[in-house]
C-alpha positions as CSV (number, residue, x, y, z in Angstrom):
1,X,73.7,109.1,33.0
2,X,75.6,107.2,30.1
3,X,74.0,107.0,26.3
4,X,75.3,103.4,25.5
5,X,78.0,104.7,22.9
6,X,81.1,102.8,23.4
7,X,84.7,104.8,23.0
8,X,87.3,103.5,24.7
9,X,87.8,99.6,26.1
10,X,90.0,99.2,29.3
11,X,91.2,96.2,30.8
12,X,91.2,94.7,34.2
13,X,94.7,95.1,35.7
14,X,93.9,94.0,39.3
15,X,90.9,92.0,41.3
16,X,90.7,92.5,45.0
17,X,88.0,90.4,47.3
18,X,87.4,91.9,49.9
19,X,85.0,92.1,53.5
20,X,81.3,93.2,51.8
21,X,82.6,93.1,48.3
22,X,85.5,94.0,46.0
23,X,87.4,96.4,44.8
24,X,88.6,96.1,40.5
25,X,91.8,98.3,38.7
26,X,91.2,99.4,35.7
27,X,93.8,100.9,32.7
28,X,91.4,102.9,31.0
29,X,92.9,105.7,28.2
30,X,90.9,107.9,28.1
31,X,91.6,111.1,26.3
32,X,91.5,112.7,30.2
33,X,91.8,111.4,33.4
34,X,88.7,110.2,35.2
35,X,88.2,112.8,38.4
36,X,87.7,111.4,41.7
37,X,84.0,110.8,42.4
38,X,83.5,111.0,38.7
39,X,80.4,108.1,37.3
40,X,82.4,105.5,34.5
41,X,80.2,102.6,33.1
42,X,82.1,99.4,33.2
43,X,80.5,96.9,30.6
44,X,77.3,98.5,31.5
45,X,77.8,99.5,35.7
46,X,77.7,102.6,37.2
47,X,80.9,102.7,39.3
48,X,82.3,105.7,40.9
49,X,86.0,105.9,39.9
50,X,88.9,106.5,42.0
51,X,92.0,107.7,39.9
52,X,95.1,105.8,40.5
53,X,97.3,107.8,37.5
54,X,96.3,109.5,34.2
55,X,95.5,106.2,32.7
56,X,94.2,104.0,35.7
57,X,91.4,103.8,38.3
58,X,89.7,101.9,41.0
59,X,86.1,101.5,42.6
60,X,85.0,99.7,44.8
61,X,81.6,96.8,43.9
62,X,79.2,95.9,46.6
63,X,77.9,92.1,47.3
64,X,74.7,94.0,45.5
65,X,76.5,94.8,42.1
66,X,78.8,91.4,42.3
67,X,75.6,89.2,42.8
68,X,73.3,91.3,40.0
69,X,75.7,91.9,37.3
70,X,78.6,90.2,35.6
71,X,81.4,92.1,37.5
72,X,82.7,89.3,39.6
73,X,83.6,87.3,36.9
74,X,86.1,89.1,35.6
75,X,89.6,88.0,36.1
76,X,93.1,90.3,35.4
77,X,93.5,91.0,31.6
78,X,90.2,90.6,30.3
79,X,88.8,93.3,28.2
80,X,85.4,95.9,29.4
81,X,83.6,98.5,27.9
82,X,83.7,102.2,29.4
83,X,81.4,105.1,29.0
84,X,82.5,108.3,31.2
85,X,79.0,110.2,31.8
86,X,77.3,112.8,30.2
87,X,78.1,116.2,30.2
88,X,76.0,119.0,29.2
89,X,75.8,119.7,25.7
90,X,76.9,116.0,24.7
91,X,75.2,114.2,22.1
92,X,72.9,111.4,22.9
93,X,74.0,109.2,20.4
94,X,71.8,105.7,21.9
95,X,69.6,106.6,24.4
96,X,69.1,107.4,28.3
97,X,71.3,104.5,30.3
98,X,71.6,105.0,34.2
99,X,74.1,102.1,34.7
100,X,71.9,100.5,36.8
101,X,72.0,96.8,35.5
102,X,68.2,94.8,35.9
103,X,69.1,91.7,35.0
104,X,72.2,89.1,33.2
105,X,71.4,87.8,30.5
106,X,72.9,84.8,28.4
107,X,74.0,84.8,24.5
108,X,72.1,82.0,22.8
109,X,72.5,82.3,19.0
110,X,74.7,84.2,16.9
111,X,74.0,84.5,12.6
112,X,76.8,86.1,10.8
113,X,75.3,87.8,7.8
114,X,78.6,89.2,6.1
115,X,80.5,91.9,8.1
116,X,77.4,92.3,10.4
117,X,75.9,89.5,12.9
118,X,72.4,89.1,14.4
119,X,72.9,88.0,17.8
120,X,69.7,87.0,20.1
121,X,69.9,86.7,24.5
122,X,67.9,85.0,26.8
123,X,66.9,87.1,29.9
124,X,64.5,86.3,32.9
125,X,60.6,86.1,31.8
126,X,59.7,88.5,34.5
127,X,61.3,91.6,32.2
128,X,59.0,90.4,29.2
129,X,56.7,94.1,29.6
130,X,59.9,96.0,28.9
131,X,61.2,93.9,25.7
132,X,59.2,95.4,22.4
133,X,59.9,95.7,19.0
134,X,62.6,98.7,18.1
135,X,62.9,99.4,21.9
136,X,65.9,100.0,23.1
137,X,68.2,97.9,25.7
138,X,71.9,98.2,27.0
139,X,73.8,94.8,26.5
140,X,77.2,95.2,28.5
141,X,76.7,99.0,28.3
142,X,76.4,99.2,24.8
143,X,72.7,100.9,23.2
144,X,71.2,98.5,21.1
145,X,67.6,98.3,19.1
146,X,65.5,95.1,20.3
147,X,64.6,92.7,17.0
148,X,62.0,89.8,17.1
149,X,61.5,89.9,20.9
150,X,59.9,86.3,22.2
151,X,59.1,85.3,25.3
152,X,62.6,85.8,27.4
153,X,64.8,86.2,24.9
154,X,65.1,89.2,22.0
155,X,67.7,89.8,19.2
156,X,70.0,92.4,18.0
157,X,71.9,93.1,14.7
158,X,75.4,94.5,14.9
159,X,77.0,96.1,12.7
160,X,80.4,95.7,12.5
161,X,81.5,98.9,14.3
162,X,79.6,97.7,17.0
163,X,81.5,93.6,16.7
164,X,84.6,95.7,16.9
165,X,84.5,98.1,19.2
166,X,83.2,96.9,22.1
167,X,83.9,93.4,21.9
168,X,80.6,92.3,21.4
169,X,82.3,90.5,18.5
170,X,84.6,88.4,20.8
171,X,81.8,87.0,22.8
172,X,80.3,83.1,22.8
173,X,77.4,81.5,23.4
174,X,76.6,80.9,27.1
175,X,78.4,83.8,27.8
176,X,76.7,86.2,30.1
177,X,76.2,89.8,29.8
178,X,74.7,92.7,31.9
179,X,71.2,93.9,31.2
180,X,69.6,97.2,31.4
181,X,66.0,97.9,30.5
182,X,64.8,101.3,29.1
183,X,63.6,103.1,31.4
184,X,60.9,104.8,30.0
185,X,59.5,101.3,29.4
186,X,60.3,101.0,33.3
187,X,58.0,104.0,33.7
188,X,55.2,102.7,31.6
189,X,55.1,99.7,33.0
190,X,55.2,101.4,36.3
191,X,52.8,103.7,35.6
192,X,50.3,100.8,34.2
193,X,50.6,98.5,36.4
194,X,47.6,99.5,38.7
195,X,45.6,99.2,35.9
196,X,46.8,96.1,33.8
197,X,45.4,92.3,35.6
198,X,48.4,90.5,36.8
199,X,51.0,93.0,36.1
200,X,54.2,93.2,38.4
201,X,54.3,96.3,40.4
């Protein structure tokens, strides 16, 4: 269970294919080392990390999370964002994020407006029940509050804490990101469905 707040960024220091899937290295400083077993989202994925030193870990991606998410793309020396899970007693800064990634999604339009940007990302139609008005969604792990939803795509403003720290700010249009839904909308929806014409079960 991860909130979407954005600490640290790590960086990809190896890429191994591999029979069923792949396995990535990370250098990721946090202020401890990761234990083995222990959950780290990587630019929004629930991985299970495998300490290599104080500073470094590995886990091993499925065909399942290279073919749904973003993961396989990444080469040595690019940048992701990490969120260790919760502990009891931490805040909940954002809002409940499993790691479990729906959908990618595709940056379409960015408006700087000063030191803060309003960025907007197409998704697939099929998720259009779950995008609403000041919902919330993960976009590469990080919490954000849906703006002017339309049909398959919704915006975002960041402020500039957000451009900075997660490297949000670096990113271009085209470029694809990993998608999580809030699951309580998953719920309602879920929990409608029987009753709403034409609704996807």
């Amino acid at each position: 269970m991860f909130t979407g707040i954005i600490k640290i960024r790590g960086t990809v220091t190896a890429f191994q294919p591999a029979s069923g899937g792949a396995r990535i290295v990370l250098l990721a400083p946090f202020a401890s080392p990761v234990e083995r077993g222990e959950s780290v989202a990587v630019d929004g994925v629930c991985l299970t990390a495998l300490p290599l030193d104080d500073d470094a870990f590995y886990a091993d991606l499925s065909d399942e999370t290279l073919q749904r998410t973003t993961l396989g793309d990444l080469v040595v020396g690019d940048s992701v964002n990490l969120e260790r899970s919760l502990m009891l007693g931490d805040r909940l800064g954002g809002h409940i994020v499993q790691g479990h990634v729906d959908c990618v999604g595709t940056l379409i339009a960015t408006s700087p407006e000063g030191d803060f940007a309003l960025y907007r990302w197409s998704y697939p139609e099929e998720f259009n029940g779950l995008v609403v008005p000041k919902g919330s969604i993960a976009v590469h792990g990080v919490s954000l509050t849906i703006v002017d939803p339309e049909q398959g795509s919704f915006g975002a403003a960041l402020i500039p804490e957000t451009l900075t720290r997660t490297g949000l700010g670096e990113a271009r249009i085209g470029g694809r990101v990993n998608l999580e839904f809030d699951i309580m909308a998953k719920f309602a929806r879920q929990l409608l469905a029987p009753y709403v014409p034409g609704s996807p079960r």
